[in-house]
N, C-alpha and C positions, 0 to 999 in steps of 0.2 A: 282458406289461405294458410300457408304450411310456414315455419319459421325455417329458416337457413341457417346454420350455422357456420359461421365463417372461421376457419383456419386463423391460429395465428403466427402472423408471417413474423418468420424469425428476425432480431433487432439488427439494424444494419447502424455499425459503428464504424465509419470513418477510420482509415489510419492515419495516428499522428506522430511526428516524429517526437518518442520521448524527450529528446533534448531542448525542441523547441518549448516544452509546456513552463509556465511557471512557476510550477514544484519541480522542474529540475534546474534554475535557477537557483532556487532554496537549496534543494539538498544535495544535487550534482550524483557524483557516483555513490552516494546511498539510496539513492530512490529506491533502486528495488528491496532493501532493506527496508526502506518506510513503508513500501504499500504492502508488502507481507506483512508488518505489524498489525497494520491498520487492519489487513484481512482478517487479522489473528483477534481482532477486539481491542487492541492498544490503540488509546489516544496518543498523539504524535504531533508536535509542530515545537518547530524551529526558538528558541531563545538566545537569540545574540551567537557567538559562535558554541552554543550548547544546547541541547535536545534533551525536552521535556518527554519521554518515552511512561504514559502512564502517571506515577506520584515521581519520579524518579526523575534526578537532572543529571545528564549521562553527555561525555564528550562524545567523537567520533567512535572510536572504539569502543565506548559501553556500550551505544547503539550497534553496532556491528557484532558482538558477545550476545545481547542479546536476541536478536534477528538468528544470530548460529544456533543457540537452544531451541528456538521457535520451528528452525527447521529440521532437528535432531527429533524434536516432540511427532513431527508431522511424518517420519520414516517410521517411527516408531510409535504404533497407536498404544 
C-alpha cells in the first residue's frame, strides 16, 4: 500500500466588503493604514477618539505619519 500525497488546495477566502467589517466601524478610512501597521509588527487598537500605535498614543494624523514612513521603509529596502 503506497501513501498519496495530497495537493494543497489553495485557501479560498470569501469576499468581504471592507466597509461592512467591524474594524471598519472602529477605524473608517484608516483601515488600510491599520492593517499595514499591523502587517508591519505594530500593535494597534483604538483608545476613545486616539490610537495606541505600538507604546505611542497618536491622534489621526500621527497614525497616518506613521503608516507614510512604514511605506517609504517598504519602497525602500
Amino acid at each position: 500500500m503506497t501513501l498519496k500525497t495530497l495537493a494543497a488546495a489553495p485557501a479560498v477566502r470569501p469576499w468581504i466588503d471592507p466597509q461592512s467589517t467591524p474594524e471598519y466601524a472602529l477605524y473608517g478610512e484608516l483601515l488600510a493604514d491599520v492593517l499595514l501597521l499591523r502587517r508591519r509588527g505594530f500593535g494597534l487598537h483604538r483608545e476613545g477618539t486616539l490610537f495606541r500605535v505600538g507604546n505611542r498614543l497618536l491622534d489621526a494624523d500621527g497614525l497616518r505619519a506613521v503608516a507614510a514612513r512604514e511605506r517609504r521603509i517598504l519602497q525602500h529596502p
